[in-house]
N, C-alpha and C positions, 0 to 999 in steps of 0.2 A: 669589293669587286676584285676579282684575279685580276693578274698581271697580263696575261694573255688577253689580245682583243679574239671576239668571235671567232668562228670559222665564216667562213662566206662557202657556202656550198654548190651555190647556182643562180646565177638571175638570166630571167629571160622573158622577152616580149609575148603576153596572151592575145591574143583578139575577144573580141568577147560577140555576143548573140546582137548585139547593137551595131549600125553600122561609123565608123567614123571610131570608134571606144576599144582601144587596145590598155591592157594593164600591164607594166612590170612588176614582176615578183621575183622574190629575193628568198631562198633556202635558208637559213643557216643555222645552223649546229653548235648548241650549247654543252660543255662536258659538266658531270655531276658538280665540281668544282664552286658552279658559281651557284650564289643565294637567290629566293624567289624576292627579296630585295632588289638586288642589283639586274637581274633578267628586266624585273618592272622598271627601273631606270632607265636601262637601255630603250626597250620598247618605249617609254613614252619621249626619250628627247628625239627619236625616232620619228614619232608622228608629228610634235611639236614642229623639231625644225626643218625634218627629207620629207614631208606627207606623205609617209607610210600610213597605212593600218594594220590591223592583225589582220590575218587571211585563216590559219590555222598554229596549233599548237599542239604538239605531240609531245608526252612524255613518258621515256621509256623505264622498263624494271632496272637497267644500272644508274637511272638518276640523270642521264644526259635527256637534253630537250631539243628537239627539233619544231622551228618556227618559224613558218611560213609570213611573209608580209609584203603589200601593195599598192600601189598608187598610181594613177593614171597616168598614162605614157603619153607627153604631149609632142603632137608633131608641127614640125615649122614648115607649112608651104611658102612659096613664092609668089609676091601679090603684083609678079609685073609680068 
């Protein structure tokens, strides 16, 4: 795995067609660099330990990857 950690591209709050159910998702941008090894690493201690998922995965003609990933955004009301 390079030395460099990811790029962090964007995170931000969705709403979704559901009422009460917002998701964060997270951008971020792989350079050709790193191995379909070490990507899968990352992604899975990802879900294992932040409860991400995969959302999407694009991968372009110079070999960088941009990947999408998500997990429900939880909110804290006040119960008094």
């Amino acid at each position: 795995m390079p030395d460099r950690p990811p790029v962090l591209a964007d995170r931000t709050r969705v709403p979704t067609d559901r009422p009460g159910v917002e998701y964060e998702i997270e951008k971020v941008r792989l350079d050709s660099t790193w191995s379909r090894n070490a990507i899968r690493r990352l992604l899975t201690d990802r879900a294992e330990y932040g409860g991400w998922e995969l959302m999407r995965l694009r991968r372009y003609r110079d070999g960088s990857r941009e990947i999408w990933v998500r997990r429900k955004a939880v909110r804290v009301r006040t119960t008094w």
